[in-house]
N, C-alpha and C positions, 0 to 999 in steps of 0.2 A: 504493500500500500504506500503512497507517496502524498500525503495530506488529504486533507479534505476531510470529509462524513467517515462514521465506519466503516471497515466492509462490508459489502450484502452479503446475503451466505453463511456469516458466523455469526450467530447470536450472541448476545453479553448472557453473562450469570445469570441465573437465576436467583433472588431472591426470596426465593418462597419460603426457602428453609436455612437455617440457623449459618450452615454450613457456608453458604454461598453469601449471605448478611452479610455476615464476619469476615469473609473475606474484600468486600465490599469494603465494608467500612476501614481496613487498613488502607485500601486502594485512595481513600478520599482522604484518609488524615496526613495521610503522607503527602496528597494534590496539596492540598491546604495550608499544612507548613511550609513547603518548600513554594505558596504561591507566597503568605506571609511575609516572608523573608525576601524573597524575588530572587531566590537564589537555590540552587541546587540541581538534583540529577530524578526528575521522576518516572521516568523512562524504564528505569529498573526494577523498583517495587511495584509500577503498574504491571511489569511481563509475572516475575515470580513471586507475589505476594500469594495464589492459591498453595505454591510447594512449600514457600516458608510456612502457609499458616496451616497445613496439614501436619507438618514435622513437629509444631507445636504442641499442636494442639490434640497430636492423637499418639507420636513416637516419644517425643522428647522427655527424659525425666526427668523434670527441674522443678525444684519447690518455688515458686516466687516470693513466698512468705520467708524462705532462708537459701538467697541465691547463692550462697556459697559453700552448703554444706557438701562433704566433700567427694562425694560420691556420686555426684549429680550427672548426667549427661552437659558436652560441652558443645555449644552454637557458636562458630564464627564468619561472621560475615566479611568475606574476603573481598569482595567488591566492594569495598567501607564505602566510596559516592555512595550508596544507596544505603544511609544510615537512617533515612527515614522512616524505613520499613521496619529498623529493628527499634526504634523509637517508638513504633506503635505498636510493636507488637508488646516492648515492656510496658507499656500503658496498658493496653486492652488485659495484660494478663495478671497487673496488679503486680508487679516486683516490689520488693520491698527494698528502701536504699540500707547501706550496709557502709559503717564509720572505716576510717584508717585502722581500727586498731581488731575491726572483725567483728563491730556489733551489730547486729540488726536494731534501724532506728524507729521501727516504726512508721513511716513516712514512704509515701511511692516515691520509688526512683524517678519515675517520669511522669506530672503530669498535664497535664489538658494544658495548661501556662506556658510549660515548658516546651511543648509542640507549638503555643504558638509563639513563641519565641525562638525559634530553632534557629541556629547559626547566630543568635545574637550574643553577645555577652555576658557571661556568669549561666547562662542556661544547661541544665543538663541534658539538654539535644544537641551538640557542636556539631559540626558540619560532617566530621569522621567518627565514628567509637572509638573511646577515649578511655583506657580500661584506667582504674583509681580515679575518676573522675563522676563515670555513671554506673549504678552497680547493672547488675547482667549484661555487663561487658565483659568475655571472657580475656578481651589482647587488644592491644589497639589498633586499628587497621586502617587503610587507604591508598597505600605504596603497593601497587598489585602481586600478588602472587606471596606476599608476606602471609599472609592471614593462613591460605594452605599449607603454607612450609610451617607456621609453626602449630598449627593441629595437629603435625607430624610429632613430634615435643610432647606432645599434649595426650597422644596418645603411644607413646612409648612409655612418658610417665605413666601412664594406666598400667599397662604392661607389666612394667615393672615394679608396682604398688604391689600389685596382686599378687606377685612372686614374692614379695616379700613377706604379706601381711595376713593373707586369706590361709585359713587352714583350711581341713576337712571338715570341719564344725562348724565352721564360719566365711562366709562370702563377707569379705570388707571393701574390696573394689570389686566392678566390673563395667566400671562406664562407659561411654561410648562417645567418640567427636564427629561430631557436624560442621563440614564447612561450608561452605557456598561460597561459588565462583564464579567469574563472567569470562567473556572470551579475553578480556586482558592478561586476565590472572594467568589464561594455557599460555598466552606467550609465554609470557617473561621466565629467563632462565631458573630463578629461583624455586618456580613449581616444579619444572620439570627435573631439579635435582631434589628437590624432595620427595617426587613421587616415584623417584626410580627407589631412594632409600625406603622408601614405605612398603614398596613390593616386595625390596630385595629384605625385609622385617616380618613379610607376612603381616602384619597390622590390620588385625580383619576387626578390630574395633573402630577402625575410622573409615570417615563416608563421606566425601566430596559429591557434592550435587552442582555439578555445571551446567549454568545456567546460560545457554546459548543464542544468543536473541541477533546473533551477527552482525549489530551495529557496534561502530566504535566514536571517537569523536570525529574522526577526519570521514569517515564513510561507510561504507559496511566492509565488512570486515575479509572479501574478499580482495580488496584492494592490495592487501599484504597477508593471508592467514587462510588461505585453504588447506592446510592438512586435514589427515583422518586423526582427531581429537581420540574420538574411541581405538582406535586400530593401534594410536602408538600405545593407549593406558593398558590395551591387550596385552602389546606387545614388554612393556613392562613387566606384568604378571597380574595385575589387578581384575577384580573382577565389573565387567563391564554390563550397564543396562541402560537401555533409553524408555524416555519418557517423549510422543511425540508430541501431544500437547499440553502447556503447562495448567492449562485449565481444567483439566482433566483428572479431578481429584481422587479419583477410584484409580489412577492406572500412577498418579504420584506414589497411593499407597500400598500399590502393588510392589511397585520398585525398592520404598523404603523396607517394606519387609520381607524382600530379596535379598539387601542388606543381613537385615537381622538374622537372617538363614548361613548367611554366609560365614565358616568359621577358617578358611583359609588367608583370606586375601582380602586387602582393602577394597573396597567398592567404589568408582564413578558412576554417580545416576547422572546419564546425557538428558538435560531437558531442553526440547524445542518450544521458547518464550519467545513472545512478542513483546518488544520494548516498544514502553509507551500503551499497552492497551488499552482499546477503550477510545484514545483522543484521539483527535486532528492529524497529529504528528504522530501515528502511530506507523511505524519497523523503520523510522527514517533517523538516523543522525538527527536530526533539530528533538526528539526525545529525549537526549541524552543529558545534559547538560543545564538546560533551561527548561522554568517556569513555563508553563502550557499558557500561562496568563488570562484575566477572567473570564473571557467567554469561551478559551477553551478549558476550563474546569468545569464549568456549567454544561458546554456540553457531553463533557466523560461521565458528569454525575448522570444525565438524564440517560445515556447511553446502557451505564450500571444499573439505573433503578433507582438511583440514588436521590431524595431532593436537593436539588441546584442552587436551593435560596440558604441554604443552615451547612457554616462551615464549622470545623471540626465536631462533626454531632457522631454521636455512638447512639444507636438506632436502641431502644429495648430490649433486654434480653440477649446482649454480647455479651457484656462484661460478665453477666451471671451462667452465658453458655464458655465463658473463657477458664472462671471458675470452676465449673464441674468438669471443664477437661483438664488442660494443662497442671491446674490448681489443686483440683482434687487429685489426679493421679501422682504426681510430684509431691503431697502432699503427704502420702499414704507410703509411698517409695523411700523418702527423708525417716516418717517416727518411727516403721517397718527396720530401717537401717540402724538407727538413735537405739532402738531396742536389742538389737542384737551386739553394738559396742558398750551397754552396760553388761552386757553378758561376758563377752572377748574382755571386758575389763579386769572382771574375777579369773576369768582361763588364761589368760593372757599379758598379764599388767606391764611386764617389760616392754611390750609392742606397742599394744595401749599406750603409755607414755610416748612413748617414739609420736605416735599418728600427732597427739597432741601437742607436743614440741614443733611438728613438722607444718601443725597448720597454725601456729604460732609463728613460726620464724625464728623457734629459739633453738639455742644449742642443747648438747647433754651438760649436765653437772662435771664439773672438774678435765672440761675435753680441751684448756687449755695444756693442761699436766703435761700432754701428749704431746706437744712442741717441745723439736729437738731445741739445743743449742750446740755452736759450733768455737773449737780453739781457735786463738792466734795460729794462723799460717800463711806466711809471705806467703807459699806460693799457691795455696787458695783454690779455688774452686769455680765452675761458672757458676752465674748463676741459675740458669737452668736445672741445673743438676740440683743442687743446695734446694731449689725450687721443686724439684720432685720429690726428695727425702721430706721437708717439711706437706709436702703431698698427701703421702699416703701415709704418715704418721695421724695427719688431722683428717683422711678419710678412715681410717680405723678409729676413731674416735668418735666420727660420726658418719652411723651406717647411709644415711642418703644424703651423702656426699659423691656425686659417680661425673662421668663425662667420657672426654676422648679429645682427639684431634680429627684435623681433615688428611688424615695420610700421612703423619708428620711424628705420630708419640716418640719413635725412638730416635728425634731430635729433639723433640719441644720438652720427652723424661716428663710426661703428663700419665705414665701407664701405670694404672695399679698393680702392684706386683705382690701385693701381703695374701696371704694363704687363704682361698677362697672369695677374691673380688671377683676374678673371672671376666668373660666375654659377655655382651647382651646379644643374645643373637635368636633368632627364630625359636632355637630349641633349647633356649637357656636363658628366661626373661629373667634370672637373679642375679645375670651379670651388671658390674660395675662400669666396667672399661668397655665403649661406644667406637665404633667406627663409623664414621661420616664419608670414607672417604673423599676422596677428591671433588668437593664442594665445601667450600667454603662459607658459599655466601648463606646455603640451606642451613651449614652444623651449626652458626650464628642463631637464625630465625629456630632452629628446633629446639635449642640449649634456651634461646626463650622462652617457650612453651615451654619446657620442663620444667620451671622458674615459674611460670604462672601457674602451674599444679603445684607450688608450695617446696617441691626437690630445692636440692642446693648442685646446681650442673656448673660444669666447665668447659669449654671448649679450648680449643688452642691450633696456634698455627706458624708461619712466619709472620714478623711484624709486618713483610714489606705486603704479605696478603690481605695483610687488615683491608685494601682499600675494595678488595671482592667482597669482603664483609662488614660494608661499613654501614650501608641500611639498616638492617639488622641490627647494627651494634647502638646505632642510633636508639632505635626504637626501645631496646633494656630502656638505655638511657630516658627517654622518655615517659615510659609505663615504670620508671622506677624499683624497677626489678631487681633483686642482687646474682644479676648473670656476672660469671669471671672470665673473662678472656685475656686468655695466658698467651701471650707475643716473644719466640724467644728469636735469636737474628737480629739484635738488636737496633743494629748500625754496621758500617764500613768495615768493621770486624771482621765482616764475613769472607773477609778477603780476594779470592782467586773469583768466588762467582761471579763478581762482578755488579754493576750498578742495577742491571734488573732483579738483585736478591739484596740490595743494597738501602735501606729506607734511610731516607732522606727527612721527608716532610711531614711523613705518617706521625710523630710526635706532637707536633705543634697540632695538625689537623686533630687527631684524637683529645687532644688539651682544648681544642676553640667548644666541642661539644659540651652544652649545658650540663650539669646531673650524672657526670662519668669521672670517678677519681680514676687519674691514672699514675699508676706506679713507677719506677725506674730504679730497683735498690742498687748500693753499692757494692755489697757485701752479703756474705751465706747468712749472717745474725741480722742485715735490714729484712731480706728473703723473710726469714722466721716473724720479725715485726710486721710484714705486708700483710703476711699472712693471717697474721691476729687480728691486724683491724680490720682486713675483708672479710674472713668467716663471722664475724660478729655485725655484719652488714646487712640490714633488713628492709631497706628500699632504695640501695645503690646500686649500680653496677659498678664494677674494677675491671681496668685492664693491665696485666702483670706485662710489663717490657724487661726481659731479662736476655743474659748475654750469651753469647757459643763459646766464648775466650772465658779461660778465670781468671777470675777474681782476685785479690791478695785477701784474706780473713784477717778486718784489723783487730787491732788488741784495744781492746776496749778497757783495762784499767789505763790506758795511755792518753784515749778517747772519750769523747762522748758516748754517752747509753742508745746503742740502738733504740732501743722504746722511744725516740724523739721522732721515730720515722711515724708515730701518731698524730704527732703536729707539723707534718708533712715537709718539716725543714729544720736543723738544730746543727748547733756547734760543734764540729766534730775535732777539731783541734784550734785554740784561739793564742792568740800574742802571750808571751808571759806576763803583760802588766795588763794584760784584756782590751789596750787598745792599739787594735792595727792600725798600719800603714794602710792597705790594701785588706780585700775581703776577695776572696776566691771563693766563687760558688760551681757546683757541681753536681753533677747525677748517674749513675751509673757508673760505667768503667774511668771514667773522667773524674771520679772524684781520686779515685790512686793518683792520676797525674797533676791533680792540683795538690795533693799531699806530697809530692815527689818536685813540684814548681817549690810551693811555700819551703820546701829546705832549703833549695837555690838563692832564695830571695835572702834568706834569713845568714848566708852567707855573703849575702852582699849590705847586710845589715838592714834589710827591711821585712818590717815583721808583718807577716798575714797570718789574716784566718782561715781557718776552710769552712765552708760550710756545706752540707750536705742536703740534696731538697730532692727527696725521692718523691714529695707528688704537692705538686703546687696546687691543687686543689684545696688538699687540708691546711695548707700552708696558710693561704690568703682566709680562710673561718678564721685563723687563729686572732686574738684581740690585739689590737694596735702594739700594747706596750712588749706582746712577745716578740713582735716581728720586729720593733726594731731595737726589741734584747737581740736578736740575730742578725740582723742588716740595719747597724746602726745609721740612723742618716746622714749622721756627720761625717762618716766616712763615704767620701765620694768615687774613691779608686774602690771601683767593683769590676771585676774579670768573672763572666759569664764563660764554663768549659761545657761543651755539649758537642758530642758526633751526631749532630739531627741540624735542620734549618735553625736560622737565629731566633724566628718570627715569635714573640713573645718575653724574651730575657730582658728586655729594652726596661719592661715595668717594673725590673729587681735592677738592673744597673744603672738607670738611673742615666743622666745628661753626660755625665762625669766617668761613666763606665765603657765596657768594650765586653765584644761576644768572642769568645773562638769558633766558632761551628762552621756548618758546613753549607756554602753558596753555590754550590753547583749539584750535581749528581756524582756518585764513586765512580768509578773503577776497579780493573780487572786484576790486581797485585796480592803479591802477600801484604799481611797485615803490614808490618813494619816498616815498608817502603811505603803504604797509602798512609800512615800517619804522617811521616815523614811530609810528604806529598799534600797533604791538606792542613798541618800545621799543628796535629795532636802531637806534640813531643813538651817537653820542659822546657827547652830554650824559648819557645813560639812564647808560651804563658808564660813567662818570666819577662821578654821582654815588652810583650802588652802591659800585663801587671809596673811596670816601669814606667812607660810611656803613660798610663794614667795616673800614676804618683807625682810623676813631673808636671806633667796639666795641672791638675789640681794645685801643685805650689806654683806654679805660675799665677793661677787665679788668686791664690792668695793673695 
């Protein structure tokens, strides 16, 4: 169809009965907010609002009175543009909002105000789902193909809930993920690396329903995307079904419960929607994007059944048919579950605590104990290494502590190796240690999701790959999750591979991101410190930058207390009368060299300090008078060492200071000729650290 009237030939809904109302009635609140606002995508929820609201309203187990208990089925709307559909639908189904700290407040997440306020300001409708923002939000979505890669997460965590926690007496998990997809989400590479790992998992608890209405914004969607969608999820190993039309509520719920039969293999329900049904602008690109505007809302209502003159109206007898479904069955599912964990309480108490620790965010009792510590030894260790021992010390400590790499553990030293972590694998859900392989950008987005089921995951990779997994890492950051992504590779280090293994910028980039501390230690005992303050991290993410070269292990009766790597920056060795000439700052392996500068100096008789700032995050919380206990401001000769870009050091050195880092991209050398070669050595920082002592007494 190409505008105009509806089409002849296909009748709208019928509203005669409850079923076809209700579906209605999201079709119209969703017109209505996004007319509201004058802003949005209704194109979408007008094609699949009948599959979303069958999924709810007759598959899905979720309480709305407690949308977060833990065993619930999970809904993620991976097409986030089309957030208006799940705005109504937690309206019509009575969610209940749910505080930071995990209380049920009593109060709907969404309502009737909040719809018509959508996309505006302070509203619990934004324009994307917004997870910690509106409750029955399971993740946050709108970056295509996110939302499916990390239901992948979501349902691995399940997976592996269940192997850990369910006995023969007792079902504790068994839930099940929903996502839903549009034809964006098939592009974009992220799906398709997530769904080959969801096959190659067997994941027969997760169920992608693609929602294929073959518009996009530039056209439909042949323009650029004719593959067989079904044929390659075949050819993955997934179990495939189509839906031919989305209106078609009997054959939607044929398919979901084709799913629910299904105990091999993940599921794609293909559904053929019409974007836009119902309007003017229906299967055409102008659905997508834009308001229908008023008199074509008027005409989709009259088209529906709907009255044209009363907007956001809920017709009699939704809200009390959304109740006896979704509400009531969810309902019964929750205190059915509730009853059987007072039970697992008395059989089971040690596990019992676990779940509750787990959906707290809190650690075990005394699971610091379990952090090593490391001697004085010049010749040291990487950090990488020092970073996997303090690993699996603090993963036996706490049993759901698990992860992997994308292809990389036995460099990144992320592999559980203690007696019993094991593999996760098809035929072994109680494994620890994850393979993602070679996708980075998916092991990001699924280490998400594992993180939004309450786990505490890791991933890990090279640094210079963060930039394949930088969406993803975004988003932790965003939904405030405490994901860790462990970066080893750290810089120029890397020697012979040369600049395309060589990260340059990825530091600074990773630092500009809001709500993401990131690490850089110097030493096996900062490692041990990093570690303390991430696993105690309950709406952050971390990203650990550690090195392939070692370390020197300093001696800390000589030193500062690693424990200062809390306040993200501290004195690691200072003037004998505590007031420098100069302040040498540093991170990573660069702090050895500015401790091996400051001798030099101090034979030339000028005295510095070192200072050590493994993560400028924590640094800058710290209150005024500590920061400049550690970068006084009177001292103006500050010498910035880093093997990463300069882009940021400017705001610790100050007018009067100088960076050493790195203005180009590496090269292809051993180490010790690219230092040489970019100017990491002692003579380079000793004669900067000079040239800013003499400025400043010039100025004087």
């Amino acid at each position: 169809m190409s505008g105009g009237a509806a089409p002849s030939g296909r009748l709208a809904l019928s509203n005669n009965d409850l079923d076809s109302l209700s579906v209605n009635t999201i079709r119209t609140l969703c017109m209505d907010a996004i007319q509201a606002a004058d802003s949005g995508h209704p194109g979408t929820p007008m094609g699949i609002a009948p599959v979303a609201y069958t999924l709810w309203q007759h598959f899905l187990r979720f309480d709305p009175t407690d949308p977060i208990w833990p065993n619930r089925d999970r809904f993620v709307l991976s097409e986030g543009h089309a957030s208006a559909l799940l705005w109504s639908l937690l309206h019509l189904a009575g969610v209940q909002s749910v505080d930071p700290d995990y209380e049920v407040l009593g109060r709907p997440a969404v309502t009737l105000d909040d719809l018509r306020t959508f996309r505006q300001l302070g509203s619990h409708c934004p324009g994307h789902p917004e997870y910690r923002w509106t409750s029955g939000v399971e993740t946050t979505t709108g970056p295509l193909g996110q939302g499916v890669a990390t239901s992948v997460g979501m349902a691995i965590a399940g997976q592996w809930l269940a192997a850990r926690y369910n006995r023969d007496d007792f079902t504790v998990f068994d839930f099940d993920v929903y996502a839903m997809a549009g034809d964006g989400c098939m592009m974009e590479g992220i799906a398709s690396e997530a769904a080959s790992l969801a096959a190659h998992q067997r994941l027969s608890n997760l169920c992608w329903i693609y929602d294929s209405n073959r518009v996009t914004i530039e056209g439909h969607t042949d323009i650029a995307f004719t593959e067989d969608v079904a044929a390659r999820f075949i050819g993955y190993g997934w179990n495939v079904t189509t839906v031919a039309d989305a209106n078609d509520l009997d054959a939607v719920a044929r398919a979901l419960h084709t799913f629910k039969s299904e105990h091999e293999r993940p599921t794609l329900i293909v559904v053929h929607s019409h974007i836009g049904y119902g309007s003017p602008v229906e299967d055409t690109p102008k659905a997508h994007g834009a308001p229908f505007g008023v008199e074509g809302v008027k005409s989709t209502k009259r088209f529906l059944g709907m009255p044209e003159d009363k907007d956001f109206f809920v017709p009699d007898g939704v809200y009390e048919h959304f109740a006896a479904g979704v509400g009531a069955r969810g309902r019964e599912a929750r205190t059915s579950w509730e009853a059987r964990i007072e039970a697992y309480r008395t059989t089971h108490p040690d596990l019992a605590d676990e779940l509750e620790r787990i959906q707290r965010r809190d650690l075990p009792e005394g699971w610091e104990s379990a952090l090593p510590t490391f001697p004085a030894d010049p010749k040291g260790i990487a950090s990488r290494d020092s970073s996997g021992q303090v690993l699996n010390a603090l993963a036996q400590a706490v049993p759901w502590v698990l992860g992997g790499s994308a292809d990389l553990s036995p460099s990144t030293k992320t592999n559980l190796t203690f007696s019993g972590a094991g593999d996760f694998q098809a035929d072994d859900r109680s494994g620890r240690n994850l393979h993602f392989g070679i996708r980075e950008h998916a092991a990001t987005a699924i280490t998400n999701g594992m993180a939004l089921t309450k786990l505490r995951p890791y991933w890990s990779g090279f640094l210079i790959f963060s930039d394949y997994a930088r969406g993803a890492i975004r988003l932790s950051a965003l939904m405030e999750i405490p994901v860790v992504h462990i970066f080893t590779h750290d810089s120029i280090g890397v020697g012979e591979d040369g600049p395309t293994h060589q990260p340059v910028e990825q530091l600074a980039s990773l630092r500009a991101m809001p709500g993401l501390l990131v690490f850089r230690p110097a030493d096996a005992n900062e490692v041990v410190e990093t570690w303390r303050v991430v696993a105690a991290l309950r709406h952050e993410p971390a990203v650990l930058v550690l090195s392939r070269q070692a370390l020197p292990t300093l001696d800390r009766s000589e030193m500062g207390a690693a424990s200062g790597v809390a306040r993200g920056a501290y004195v690691l060795v200072d003037a004998a009368d505590g007031k420098p000439d100069v302040i040498l700052l540093a991170t990573g392996s660069e702090v050895q060299l500015a401790l091996v500068a400051r001798a030099e100096l101090a034979a030339e008789g000028l005295a510095a300090r070192v200072v050590s700032m493994p993560c400028w995050e924590l640094f800058d919380r710290q209150p005024k008078e500590y920061r400049d206990s550690v970068i006084p401001p009177g001292v103006r000769a500050r010498v910035a060492i880093e093997q990463a870009a300069t882009l940021g050091w400017d705001r610790y050195v100050g007018d009067g200071g100088a960076v050493v880092g790195m203005h180009t991209f590496g090269a292809s050398a051993p180490l010790k000729k690219l230092l040489t070669k970019f100017g990491f050595t002692p003579e380079k920082v000793t004669q900067v650290a000079r040239e800013c002592v003499a400025a400043g007494r010039e100025k004087a």
